[in-house]
C-alpha positions as a LaTeX table, in Angstrom:
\begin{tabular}{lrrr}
\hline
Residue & $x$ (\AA) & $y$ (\AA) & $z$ (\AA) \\
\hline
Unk1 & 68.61 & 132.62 & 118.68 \\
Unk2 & 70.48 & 132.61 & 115.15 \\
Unk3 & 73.20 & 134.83 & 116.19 \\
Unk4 & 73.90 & 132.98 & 119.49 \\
Unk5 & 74.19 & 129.22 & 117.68 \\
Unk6 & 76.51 & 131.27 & 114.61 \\
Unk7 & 78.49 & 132.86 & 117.31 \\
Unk8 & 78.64 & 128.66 & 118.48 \\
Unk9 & 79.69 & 127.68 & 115.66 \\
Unk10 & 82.48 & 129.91 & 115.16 \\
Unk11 & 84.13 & 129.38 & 118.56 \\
Unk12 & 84.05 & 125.91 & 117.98 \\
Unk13 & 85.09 & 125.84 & 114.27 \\
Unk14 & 87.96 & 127.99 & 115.94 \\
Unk15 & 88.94 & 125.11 & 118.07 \\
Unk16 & 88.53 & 122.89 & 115.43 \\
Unk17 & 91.04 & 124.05 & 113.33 \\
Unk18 & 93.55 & 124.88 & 116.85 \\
Unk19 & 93.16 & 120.96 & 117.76 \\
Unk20 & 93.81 & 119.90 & 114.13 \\
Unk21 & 96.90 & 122.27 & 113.99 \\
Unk22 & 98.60 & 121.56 & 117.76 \\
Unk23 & 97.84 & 118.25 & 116.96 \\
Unk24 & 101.14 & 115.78 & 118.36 \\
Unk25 & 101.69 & 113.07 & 115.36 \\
Unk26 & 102.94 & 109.83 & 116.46 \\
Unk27 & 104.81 & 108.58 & 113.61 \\
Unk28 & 105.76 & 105.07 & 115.17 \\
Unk29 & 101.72 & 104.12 & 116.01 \\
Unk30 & 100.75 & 106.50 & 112.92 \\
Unk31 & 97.99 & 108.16 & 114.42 \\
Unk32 & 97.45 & 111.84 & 116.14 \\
Unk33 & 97.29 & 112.58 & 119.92 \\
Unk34 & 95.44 & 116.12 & 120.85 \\
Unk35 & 97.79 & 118.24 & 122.48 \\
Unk36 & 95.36 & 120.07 & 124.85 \\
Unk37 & 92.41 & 119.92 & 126.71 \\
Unk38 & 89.37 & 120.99 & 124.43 \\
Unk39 & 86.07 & 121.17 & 126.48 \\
Unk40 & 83.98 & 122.21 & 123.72 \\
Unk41 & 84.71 & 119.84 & 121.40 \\
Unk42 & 84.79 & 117.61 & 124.07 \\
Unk43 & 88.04 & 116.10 & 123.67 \\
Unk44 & 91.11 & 115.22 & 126.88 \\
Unk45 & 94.85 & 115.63 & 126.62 \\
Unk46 & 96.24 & 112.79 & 125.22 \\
Unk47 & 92.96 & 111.81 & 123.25 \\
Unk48 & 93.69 & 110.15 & 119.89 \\
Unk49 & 92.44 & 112.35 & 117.39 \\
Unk50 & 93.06 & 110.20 & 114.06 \\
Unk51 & 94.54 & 107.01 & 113.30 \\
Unk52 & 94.96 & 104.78 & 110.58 \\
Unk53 & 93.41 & 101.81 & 111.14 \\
Unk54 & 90.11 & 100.74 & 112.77 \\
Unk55 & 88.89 & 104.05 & 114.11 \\
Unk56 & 86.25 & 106.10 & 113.92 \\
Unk57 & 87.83 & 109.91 & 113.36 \\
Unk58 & 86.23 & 112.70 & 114.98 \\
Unk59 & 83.40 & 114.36 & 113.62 \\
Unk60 & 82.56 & 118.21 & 113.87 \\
Unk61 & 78.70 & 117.19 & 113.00 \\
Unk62 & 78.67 & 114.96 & 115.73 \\
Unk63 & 79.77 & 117.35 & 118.20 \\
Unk64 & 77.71 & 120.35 & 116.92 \\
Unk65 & 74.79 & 117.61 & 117.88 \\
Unk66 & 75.77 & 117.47 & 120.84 \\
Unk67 & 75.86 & 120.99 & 121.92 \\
Unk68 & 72.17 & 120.58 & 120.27 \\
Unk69 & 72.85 & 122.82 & 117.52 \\
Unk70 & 69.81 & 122.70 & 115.03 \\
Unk71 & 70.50 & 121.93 & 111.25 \\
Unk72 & 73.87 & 121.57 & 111.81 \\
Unk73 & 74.75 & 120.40 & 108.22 \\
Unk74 & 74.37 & 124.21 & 106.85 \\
Unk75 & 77.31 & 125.29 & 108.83 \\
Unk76 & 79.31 & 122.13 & 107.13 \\
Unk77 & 80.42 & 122.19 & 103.61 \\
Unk78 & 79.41 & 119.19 & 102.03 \\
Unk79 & 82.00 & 116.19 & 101.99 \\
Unk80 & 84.33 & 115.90 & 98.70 \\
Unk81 & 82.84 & 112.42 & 97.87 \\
Unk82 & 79.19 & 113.88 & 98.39 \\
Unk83 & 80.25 & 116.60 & 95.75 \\
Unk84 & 80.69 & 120.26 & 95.64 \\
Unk85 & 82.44 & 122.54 & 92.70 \\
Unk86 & 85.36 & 120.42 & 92.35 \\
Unk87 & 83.45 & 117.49 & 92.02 \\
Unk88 & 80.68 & 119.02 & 89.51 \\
Unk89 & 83.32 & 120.31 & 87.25 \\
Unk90 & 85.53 & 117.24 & 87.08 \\
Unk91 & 81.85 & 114.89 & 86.30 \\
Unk92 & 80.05 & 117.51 & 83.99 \\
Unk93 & 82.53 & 119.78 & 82.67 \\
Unk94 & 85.77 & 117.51 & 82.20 \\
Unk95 & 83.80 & 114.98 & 80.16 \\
Unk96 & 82.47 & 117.11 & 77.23 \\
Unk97 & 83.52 & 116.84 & 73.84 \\
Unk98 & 84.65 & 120.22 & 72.85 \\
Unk99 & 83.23 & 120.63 & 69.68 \\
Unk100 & 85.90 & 123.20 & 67.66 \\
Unk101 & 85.93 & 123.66 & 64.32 \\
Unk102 & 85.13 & 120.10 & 61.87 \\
Unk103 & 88.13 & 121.77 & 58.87 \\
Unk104 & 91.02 & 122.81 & 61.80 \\
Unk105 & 90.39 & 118.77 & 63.63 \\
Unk106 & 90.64 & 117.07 & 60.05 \\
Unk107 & 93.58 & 119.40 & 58.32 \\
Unk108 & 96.70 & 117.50 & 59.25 \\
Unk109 & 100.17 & 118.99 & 58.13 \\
Unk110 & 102.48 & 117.06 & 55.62 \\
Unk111 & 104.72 & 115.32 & 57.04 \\
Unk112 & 108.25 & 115.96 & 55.53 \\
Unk113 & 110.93 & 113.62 & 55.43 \\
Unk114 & 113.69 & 113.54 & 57.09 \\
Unk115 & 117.29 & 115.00 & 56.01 \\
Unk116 & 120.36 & 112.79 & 56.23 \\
Unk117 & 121.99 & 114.36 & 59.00 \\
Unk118 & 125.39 & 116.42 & 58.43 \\
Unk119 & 128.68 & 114.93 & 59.03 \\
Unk120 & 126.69 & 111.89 & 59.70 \\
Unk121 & 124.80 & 112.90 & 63.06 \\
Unk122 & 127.88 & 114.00 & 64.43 \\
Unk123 & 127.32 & 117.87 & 64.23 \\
Unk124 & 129.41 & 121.07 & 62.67 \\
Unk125 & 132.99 & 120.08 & 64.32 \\
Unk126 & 135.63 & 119.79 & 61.96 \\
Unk127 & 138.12 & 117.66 & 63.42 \\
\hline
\end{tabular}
């Protein structure tokens, strides 16, 4: 029964990505219009896909649910905002002190001053 629900999954992660990509975008109502019939993702011709404003966007949970595929959340990577690598590295990793050597961080070079420039800034010409 494993095989037959990841065999599922794939077909319909297949039309997933097909509806996301043939997608029609309506630039004047800013939202997206499937361009096809999908019957296993349950969506018409002319069904609006994503929009910008008070709408609920489609969810590929939600329809693995509904073809009553059990624990459908381990064949969906977690959301960016839940977490993942990206997210780990830029909390944990990013926000470590480095800790280099104490001498190199506290040497500073002299500072030397500053030459009057030649011919009074206005370079080598010889006029």
């Amino acid at each position: 029964m494993g095989l037959a629900q990841k065999e599922m999954v794939d077909e319909l992660k297949v039309q997933w990505r097909k509806l996301w990509q043939e997608r029609i975008d309506d630039k004047l109502r800013a939202e997206g219009i499937a361009a096809d019939d999908y019957f296993k993702l349950f969506v018409e011709k002319g069904t609006v896909i994503h929009a910008t404003r008070d709408f609920r966007t489609l969810n590929f949970k939600d329809i693995l649910e509904q073809h009553q595929i059990a624990n459908a959340d381990r064949f969906i990577p977690p959301c960016p905002q839940v977490g993942g690598w990206t997210k780990f590295i830029k909390t944990q990793m990013a926000n470590q002190k480095r800790q280099g050597n104490r001498r190199v961080s506290d040497y500073r070079e002299e500072q030397r001053e500053c030459q009057q420039p030649k011919k009074g800034g206005r370079g080598w010409l010889h006029i």
